[in-house]
N, C-alpha and C positions, 0 to 999 in steps of 0.2 A: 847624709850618713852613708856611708862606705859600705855594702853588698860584702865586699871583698874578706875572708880569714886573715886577720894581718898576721897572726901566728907562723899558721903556717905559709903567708907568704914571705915573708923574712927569712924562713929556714931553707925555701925552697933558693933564694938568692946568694945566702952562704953558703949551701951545699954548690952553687956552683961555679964560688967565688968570684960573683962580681963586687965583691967588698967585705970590709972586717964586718968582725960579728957584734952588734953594737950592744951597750952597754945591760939597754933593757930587756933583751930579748930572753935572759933568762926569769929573770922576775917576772915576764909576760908569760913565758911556757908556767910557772909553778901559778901562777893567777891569771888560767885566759881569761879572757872576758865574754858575756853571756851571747848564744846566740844573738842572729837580728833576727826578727818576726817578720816574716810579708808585712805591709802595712796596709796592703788595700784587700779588703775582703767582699768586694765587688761593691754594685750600687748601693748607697747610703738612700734607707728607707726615704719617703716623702713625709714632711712634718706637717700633721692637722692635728688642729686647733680647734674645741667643740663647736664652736660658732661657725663654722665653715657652712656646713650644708643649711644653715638659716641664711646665713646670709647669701647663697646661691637658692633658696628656694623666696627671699624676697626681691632677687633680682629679678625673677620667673616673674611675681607679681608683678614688679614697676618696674619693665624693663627700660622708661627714660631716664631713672636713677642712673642706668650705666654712664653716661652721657654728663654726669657732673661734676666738674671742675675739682678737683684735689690739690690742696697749697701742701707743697714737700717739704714748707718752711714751718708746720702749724705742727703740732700735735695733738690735734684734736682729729677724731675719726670722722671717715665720711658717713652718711648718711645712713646706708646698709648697714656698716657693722655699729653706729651708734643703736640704731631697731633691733641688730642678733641679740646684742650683749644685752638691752633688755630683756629681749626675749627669755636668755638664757637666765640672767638672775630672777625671774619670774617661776622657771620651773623647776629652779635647784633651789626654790626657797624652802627652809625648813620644817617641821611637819605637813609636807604635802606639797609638794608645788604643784604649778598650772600646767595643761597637758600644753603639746605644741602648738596644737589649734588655739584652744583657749587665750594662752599667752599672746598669738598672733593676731589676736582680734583683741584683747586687752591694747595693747601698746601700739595700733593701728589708731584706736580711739583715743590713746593717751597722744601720738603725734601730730592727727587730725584736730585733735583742740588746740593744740601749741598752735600749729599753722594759722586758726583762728582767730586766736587770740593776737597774735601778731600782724595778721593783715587789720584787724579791729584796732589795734593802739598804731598803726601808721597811717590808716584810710585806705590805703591802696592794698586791690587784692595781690595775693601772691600769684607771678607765674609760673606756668609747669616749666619743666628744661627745655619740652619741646615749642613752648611758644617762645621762649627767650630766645632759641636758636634761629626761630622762625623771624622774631623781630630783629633780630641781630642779621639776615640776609634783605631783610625789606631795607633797614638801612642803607647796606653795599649797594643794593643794587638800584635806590632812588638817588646815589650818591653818581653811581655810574652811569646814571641817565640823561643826569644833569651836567658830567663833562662831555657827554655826547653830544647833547646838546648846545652847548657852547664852544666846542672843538669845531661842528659841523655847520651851526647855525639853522635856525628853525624853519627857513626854506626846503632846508636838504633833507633836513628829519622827517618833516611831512610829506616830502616825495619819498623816501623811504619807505613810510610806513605805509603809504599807500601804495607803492610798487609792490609791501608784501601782503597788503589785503587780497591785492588783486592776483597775485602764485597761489593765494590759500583756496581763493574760491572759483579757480579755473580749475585746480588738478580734480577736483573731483567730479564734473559732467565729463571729464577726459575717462576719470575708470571705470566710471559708467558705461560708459561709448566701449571701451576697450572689453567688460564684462559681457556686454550684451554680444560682441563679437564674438566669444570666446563659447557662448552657449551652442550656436549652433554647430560649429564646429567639433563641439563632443558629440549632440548628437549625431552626425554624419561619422564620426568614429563607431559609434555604438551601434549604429544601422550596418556597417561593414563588418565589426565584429560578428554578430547576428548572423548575417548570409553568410560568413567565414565559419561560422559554429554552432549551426542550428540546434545543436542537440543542446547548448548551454543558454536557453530564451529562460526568462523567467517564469515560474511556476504558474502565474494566473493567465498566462499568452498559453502554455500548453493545457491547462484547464479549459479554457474557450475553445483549444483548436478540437481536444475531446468531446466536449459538448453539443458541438457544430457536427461534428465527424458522425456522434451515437443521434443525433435527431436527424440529420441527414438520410441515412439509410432505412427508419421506419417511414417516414415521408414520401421516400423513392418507391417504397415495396407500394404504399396505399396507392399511390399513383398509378403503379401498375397492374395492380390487381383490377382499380376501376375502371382500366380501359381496356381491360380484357373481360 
């Protein structure tokens, strides 16, 4: 759609004859047509949905739920919002629904039976997302062991793995060795600091030097009193 007054731009073009004045242009002047409106009236609000903050306050809960596979070809919900929409038909049921707590502890125990009942009529328990992900890397990575293994042959895998036993359990008498160098050395920092800064010694070194300092001179006086 055209910004543009076509009214007045037509007139503006006859008025300075870059052409005849064409048929409609007077039926257009006795019937303009209505303004155009701006169309954009800045950012279009954000659309929520009551289930929103349920289903982000049970993601809080199980955060491995994040983590589960969504078919874009189903329409069946995932897991979270099939829990909200409980949730929520629970507390908007009629005379009186259940508070949020309540509801979330309802339909907790209504999904924890399902799961039971279903690991119970297959035999096998069900697993979490994160052992599935878990058993789902022990795979790749027994799969990738095994063309290591055959790629390199079991000569070379076992000098291998014993060339890395042997880096694991040398590096560390090395930072040992390298720590215990490194001790004495601050304190010879620290002893310079010191005679570079006497007046910044630690509080119990200048407690001692006071103490030594106020016994010293009643000592010195007894001393001299009895051998005079």
């Amino acid at each position: 759609m055209s910004k543009r007054d076509l009214v007045k731009y037509a007139r503006e073009l006859v008025m300075a004859g870059v052409g005849d004045i064409p048929p409609w242009l007077y039926a257009l002047m006795r019937t303009p047509p209505l303004p155009v409106k701006p169309l954009r009236k800045g950012r279009p609000p954000p659309i929520k949905f009551p289930e929103d903050s349920l289903i982000d306050a049970y993601y809080r809960r199980h955060p491995e739920a994040r983590l589960e596979a969504i078919d874009l070809a189903s329409f069946e919900p995932p897991t979270g919002r099939r829990f909200a929409l409980r949730q929520l038909e629970l507390m908007s049921e009629e005379g009186g629904g259940l508070s949020k707590i309540e509801a979330s502890i309802q339909v907790e125990k209504e999904f924890s039976s399902r799961q039971e009942a279903a690991a119970a009529a297959t035999g096998v328990r069900q697993q979490s997302i994160i052992e599935q992900i878990q058993a789902e890397e022990e795979r790749h990575l027994q799969q990738a062991l095994r063309q290591y293994a055959t790629s390199h042959g079991p000569t070379t895998v076992r000098q291998h793995a014993q060339e890395l036993w042997q880096q694991q359990h040398t590096r560390k008498p090395a930072a040992g060795a390298q720590l215990g160098k490194q001790q004495p050395i601050a304190k010879q920092a620290l002893v310079r600091r010191q005679a570079k800064e006497p007046w910044k010694q630690p509080k119990q070194a200048s407690k001692a030097a006071a103490t030594g300092n106020g016994t010293a001179a009643p000592a010195a006086a007894a001393t001299a009193g009895a051998a005079s």
